[in-house]
LUMVO-183123 format. One record per residue: residue in three letters; y, z, x of N, C-alpha, C, O in turn. Coordinates in steps of 0.05 Angstrom, whole numbers, plus 5000, padded with zeros to 4 digits. Layout:
N
REC; type; ny; nz; nx; cay; caz; cax; cy; cz; cx; oy; oz; ox
REC; ALA; Y; Z; X; Y; Z; X; Y; Z; X; Y; Z; X
...
! end
This chain:
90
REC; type; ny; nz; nx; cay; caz; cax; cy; cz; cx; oy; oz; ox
REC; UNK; 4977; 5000; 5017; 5000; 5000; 5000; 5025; 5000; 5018; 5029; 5018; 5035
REC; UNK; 5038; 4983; 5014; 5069; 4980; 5030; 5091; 4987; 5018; 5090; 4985; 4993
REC; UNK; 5115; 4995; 5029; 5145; 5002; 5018; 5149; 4998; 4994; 5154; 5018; 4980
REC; UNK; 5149; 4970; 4978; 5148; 4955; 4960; 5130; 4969; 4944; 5138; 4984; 4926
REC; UNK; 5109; 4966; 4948; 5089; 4971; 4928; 5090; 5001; 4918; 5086; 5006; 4894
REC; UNK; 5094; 5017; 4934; 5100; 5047; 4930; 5114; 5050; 4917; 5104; 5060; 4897
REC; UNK; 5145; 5044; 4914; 5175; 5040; 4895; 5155; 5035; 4878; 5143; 5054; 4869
REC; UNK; 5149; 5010; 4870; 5145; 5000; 4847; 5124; 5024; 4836; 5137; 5041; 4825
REC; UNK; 5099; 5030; 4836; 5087; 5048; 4834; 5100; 5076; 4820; 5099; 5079; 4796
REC; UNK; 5108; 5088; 4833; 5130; 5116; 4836; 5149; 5112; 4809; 5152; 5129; 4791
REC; UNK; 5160; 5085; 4809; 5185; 5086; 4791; 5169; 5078; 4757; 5177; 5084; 4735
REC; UNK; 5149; 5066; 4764; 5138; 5059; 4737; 5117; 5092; 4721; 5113; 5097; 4697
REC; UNK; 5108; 5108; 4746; 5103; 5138; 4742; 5124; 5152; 4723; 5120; 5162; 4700
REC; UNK; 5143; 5152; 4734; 5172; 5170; 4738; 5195; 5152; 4712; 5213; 5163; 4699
REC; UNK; 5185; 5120; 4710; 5200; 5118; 4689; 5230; 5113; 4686; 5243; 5112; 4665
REC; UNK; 5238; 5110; 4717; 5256; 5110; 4737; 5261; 5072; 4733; 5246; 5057; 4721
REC; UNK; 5290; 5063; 4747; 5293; 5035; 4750; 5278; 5039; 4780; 5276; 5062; 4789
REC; UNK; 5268; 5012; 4796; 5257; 5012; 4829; 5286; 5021; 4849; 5286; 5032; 4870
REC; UNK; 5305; 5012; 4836; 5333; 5026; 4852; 5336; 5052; 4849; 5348; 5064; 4867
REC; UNK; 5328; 5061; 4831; 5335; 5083; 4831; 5317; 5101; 4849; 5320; 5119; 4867
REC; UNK; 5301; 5093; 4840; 5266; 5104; 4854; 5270; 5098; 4886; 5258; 5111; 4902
REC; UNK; 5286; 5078; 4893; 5277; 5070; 4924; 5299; 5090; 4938; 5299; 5097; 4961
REC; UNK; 5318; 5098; 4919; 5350; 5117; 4934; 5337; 5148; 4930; 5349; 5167; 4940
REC; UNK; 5317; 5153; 4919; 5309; 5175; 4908; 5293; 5178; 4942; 5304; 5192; 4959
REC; UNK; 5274; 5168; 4945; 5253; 5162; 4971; 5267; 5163; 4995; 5260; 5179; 5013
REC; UNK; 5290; 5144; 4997; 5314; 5151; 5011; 5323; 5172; 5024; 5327; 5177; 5048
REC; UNK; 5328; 5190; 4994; 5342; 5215; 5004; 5319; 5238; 5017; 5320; 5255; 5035
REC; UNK; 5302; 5229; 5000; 5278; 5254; 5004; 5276; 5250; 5040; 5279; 5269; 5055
REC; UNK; 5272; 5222; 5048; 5267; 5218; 5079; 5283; 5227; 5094; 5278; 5242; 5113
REC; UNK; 5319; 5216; 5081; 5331; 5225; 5102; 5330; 5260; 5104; 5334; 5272; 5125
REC; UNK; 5325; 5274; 5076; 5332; 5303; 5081; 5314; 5313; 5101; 5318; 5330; 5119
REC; UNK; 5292; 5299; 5094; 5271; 5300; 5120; 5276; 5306; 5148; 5275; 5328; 5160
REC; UNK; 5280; 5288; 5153; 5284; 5274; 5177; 5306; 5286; 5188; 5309; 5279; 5212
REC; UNK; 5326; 5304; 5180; 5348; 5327; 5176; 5332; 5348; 5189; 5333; 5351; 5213
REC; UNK; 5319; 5361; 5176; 5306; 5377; 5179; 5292; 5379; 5205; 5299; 5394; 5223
REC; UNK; 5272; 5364; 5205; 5259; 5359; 5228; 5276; 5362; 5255; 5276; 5381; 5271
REC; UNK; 5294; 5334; 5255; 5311; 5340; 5272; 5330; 5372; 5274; 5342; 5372; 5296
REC; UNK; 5334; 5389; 5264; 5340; 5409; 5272; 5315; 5436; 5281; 5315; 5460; 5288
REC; UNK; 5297; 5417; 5277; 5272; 5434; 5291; 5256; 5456; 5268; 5245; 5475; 5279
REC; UNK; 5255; 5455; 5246; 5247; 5455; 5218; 5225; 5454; 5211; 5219; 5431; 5204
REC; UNK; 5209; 5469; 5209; 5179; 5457; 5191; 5178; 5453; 5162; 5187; 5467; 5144
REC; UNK; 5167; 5432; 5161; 5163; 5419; 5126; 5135; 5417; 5114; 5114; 5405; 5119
REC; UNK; 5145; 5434; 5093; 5114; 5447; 5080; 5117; 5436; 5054; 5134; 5445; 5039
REC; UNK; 5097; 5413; 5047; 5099; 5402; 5020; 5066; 5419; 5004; 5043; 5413; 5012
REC; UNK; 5070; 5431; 4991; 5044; 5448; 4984; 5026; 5425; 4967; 5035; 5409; 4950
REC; UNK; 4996; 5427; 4976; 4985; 5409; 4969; 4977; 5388; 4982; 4958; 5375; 4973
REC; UNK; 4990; 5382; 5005; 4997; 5359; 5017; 4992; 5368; 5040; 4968; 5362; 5046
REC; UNK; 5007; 5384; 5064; 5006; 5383; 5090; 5027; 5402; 5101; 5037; 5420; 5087
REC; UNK; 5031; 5400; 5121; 5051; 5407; 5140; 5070; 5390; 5157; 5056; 5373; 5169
REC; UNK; 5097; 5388; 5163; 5097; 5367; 5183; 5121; 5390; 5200; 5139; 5404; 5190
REC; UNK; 5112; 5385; 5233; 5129; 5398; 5250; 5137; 5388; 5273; 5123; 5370; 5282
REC; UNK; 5154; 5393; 5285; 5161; 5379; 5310; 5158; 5406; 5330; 5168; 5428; 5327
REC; UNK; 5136; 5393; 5356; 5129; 5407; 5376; 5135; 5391; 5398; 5142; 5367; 5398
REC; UNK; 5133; 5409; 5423; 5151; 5400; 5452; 5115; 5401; 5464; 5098; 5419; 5461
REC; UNK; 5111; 5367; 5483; 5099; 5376; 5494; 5112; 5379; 5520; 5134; 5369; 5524
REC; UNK; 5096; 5397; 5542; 5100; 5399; 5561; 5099; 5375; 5586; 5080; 5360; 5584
REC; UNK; 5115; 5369; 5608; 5114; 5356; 5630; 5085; 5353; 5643; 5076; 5375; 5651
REC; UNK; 5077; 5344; 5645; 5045; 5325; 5662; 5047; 5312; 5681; 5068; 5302; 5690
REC; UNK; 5018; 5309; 5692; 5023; 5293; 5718; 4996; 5272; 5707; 4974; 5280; 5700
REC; UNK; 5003; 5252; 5709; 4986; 5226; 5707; 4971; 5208; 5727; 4979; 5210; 5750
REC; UNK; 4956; 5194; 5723; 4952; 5184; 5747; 4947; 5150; 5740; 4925; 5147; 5729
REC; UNK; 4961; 5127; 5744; 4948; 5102; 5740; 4919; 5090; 5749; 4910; 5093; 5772
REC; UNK; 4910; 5080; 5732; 4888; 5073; 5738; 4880; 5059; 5763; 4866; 5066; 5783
REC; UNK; 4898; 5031; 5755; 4900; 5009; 5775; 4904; 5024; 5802; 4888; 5028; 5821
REC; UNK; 4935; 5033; 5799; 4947; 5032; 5839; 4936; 5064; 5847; 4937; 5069; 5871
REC; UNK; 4929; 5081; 5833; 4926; 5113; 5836; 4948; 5121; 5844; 4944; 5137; 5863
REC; UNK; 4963; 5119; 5840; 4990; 5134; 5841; 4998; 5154; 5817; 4999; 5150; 5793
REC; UNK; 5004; 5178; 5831; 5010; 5198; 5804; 5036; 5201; 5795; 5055; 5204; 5811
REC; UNK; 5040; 5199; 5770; 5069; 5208; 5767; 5070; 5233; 5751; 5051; 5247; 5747
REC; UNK; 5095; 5236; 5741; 5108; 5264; 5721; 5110; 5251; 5700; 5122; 5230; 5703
REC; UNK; 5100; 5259; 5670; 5115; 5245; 5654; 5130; 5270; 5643; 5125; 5293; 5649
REC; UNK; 5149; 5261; 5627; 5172; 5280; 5637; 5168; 5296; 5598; 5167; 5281; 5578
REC; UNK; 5166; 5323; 5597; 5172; 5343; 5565; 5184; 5312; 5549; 5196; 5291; 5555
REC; UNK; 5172; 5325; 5524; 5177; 5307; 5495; 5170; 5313; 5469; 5148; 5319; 5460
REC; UNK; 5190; 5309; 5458; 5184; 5332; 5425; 5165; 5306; 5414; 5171; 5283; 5420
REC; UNK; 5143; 5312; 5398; 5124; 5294; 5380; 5129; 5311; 5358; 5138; 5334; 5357
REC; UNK; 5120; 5288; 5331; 5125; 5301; 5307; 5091; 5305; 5302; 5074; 5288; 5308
REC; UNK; 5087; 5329; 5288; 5061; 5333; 5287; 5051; 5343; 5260; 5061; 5363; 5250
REC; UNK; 5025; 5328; 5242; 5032; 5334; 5206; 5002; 5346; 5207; 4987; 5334; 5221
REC; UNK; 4995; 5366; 5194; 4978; 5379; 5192; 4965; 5384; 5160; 4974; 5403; 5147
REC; UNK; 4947; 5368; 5152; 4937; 5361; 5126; 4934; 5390; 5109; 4924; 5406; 5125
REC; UNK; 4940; 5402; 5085; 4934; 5418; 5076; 4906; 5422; 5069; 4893; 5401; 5070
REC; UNK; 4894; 5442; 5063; 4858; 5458; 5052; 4851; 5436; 5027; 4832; 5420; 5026
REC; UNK; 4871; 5438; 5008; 4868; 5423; 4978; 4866; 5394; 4991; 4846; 5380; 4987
REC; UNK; 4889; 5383; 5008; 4873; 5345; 5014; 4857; 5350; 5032; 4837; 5340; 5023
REC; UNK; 4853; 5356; 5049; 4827; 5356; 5064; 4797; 5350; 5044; 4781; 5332; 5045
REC; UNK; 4799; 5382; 5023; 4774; 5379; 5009; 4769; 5359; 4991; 4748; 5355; 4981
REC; UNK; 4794; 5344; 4987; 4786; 5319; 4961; 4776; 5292; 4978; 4772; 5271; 4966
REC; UNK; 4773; 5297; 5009; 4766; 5276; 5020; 4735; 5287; 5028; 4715; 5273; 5033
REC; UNK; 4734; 5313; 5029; 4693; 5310; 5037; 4676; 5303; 5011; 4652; 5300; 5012
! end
């Protein structure tokens, strides 16, 4: 299912015009994405978790030339499935 198809989906649920429905999705992301960026965990019950964690600096090694480098700390965003979706998938 793609961008498109979701709007359309959602708004015909909700009863909504797809404009309206696609500014609705919109906001929900950007508040998101707000959040996150200020370092925020987002707990949709039912659903999951989503958080932003730091990994730590590493040392790597290329395959090819064996040369090691540093790769240097980096926040990843990290979503952690809730108990309820987990079990509707075993």
């Amino acid at each position: 299912m793609n961008n498109k198809e979701f709007t359309s989906e959602l708004s015909r649920r909700l009863g909504y015009t797809i404009k309206d429905t696609s500014e609705l999705i919109a906001s929900l992301l950007s508040g998101m994405t707000q959040q996150l960026q200020e370092g925020n965990t987002i707990s949709v019950q039912g659903f999951g978790t989503f958080e932003v964690k730091k990994k730590a600096e590493r040392i790597t090694i290329n395959p090819t030339t064996k040369l090691r480098m540093l790769v240097p700390p980096k926040l990843v965003l990290n979503y952690k499935p809730s108990s309820v979706l987990k079990d509707k998938f075993k």
